[in-house]
C-alpha positions, 0 to 999 in steps of 0.5 A: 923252215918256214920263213915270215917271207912265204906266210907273207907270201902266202897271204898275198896269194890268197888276197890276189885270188880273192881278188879275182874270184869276189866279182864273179860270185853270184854273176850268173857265171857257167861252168864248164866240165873237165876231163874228169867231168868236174866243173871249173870256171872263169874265176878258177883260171883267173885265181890261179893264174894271178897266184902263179904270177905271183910265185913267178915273179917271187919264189921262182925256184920253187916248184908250182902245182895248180889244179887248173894249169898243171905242175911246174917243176922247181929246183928248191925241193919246196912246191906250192900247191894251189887250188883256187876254188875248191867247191866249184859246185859251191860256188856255181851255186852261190853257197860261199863255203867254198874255199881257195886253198894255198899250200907249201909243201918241204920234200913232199910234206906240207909244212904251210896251209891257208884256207880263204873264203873270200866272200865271208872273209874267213881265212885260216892259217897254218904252219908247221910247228905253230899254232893254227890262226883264223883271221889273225887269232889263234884257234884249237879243235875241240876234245871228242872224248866219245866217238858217239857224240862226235859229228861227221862231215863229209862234201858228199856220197857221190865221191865215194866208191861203193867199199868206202861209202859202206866204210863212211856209213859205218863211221857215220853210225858210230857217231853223233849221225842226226848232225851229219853234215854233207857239204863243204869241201874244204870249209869243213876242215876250217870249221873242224879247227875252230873247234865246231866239228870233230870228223870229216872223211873223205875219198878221192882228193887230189894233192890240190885238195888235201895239202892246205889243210894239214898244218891248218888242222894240225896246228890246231891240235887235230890230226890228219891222215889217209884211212889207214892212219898214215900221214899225208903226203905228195904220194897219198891215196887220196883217202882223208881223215881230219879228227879234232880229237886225235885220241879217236884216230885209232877208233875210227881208223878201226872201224873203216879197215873193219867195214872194208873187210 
């Protein structure tokens, strides 16, 4: 299903946008505020205008879904989704665990992700019926065989409405919570791959946000879905559970629908 043409292409994709985005980092760049009131700056439209040149020039049957720059229907049933900085806020504020994330999605599922942070040079990968690899190396997620040892991310409160915060803290008391980090967007889930986190929750991501990360955690053993324990997809809710032990999805998946009530 996957080809080594799209990985290759995938990793140009990243290495382009990283191009883009290094020189910006830390320059004194403003950002602006979307409709959304979320931030976006110049390195966010440089990065994924020169990834959908890329597409353009390489893979045009293929559909285009940007964070910035909109959708671009395809004809081949396969779309590339595309988030050239996600963690703005991170970036703005010179912490380099933002991420760009590069997704290919097969009839609405993702079936290839990377996640790149192009300041540190971290790069994961993830394809579909493979094991995941961070910067060329293969990776696992670790076993949580309790809920209470566990630690929980999440990039912070203030996406949450007030129902799924009282479930996120309810999760959260359930685990290992002195080691609860807030912040990290997508660096969350790379780090969940490589075997240094076990539970990220989160509530209110867009395509954009989430496809990349799928093979990236899958592959590594882990597992992805929406609060109510379903698989990720093009029509998801927007709510996102990452577990390196999947053993717990039952657990928390139970403890989220209880606080929700």
């Amino acid at each position: 299903m996957i080809s080594r043409n799209d990985i290759a292409l995938a990793q140009r994709l990243a290495d382009a946008a990283g191009a883009e985005i290094r020189p910006l980092f830390r320059s004194g760049l403003d950002g602006e505020a979307k409709q959304d009131a979320s931030p976006v700056t110049k390195a966010d439209r440089a990065a994924e205008a020169i990834m959908r040149r890329l597409l353009e020039a390489e893979a045009s049957a293929d559909g285009i879904h940007g964070e910035e720059f909109g959708v671009k229907e395809g004809v081949s049933g396969r779309q590339w989704v595309l988030d050239p900085i996600d963690g703005t806020t991170a970036f703005l504020a010179g912490r380099p665990i933002f991420g760009t994330l590069i997704a290919l999605l097969v009839d609405g599922f993702p079936v290839l992700g990377v996640i790149d942070q192009p300041i540190s040079g971290e790069r994961w990968l993830g394809v579909s019926g493979r094991q995941t690899l961070f910067n060329g190396e293969p990776v696992s997620c670790r076993p949580c065989p309790d809920l209470a040892a566990a630690t929980i991310a999440t990039t912070g409160p203030h996406y949450f409405s007030v129902p799924q915060g009282d479930a996120f803290m309810a999760l959260a008391g359930q685990t290992d919570h002195k080691r609860m980090v807030m912040g990290g967007d997508c660096y969350n889930y790379g780090c969940l791959a490589s075997g240094n986190l076990d539970v990220v929750a989160e509530a209110g991501l867009k395509l954009h946000d989430y496809a990349a990360l799928v093979p990236v955690v899958e592959g590594a053993g882990g597992v992805m879905s929406d609060w109510r324990g379903e698989p990720l997809h093009a029509g998801s809710d927007g709510t996102v559970l990452a577990l390196g032990d999947p053993a717990r999805l039952e657990d928390v998946v139970e403890i989220l629908s209880g606080a929700a009530g």
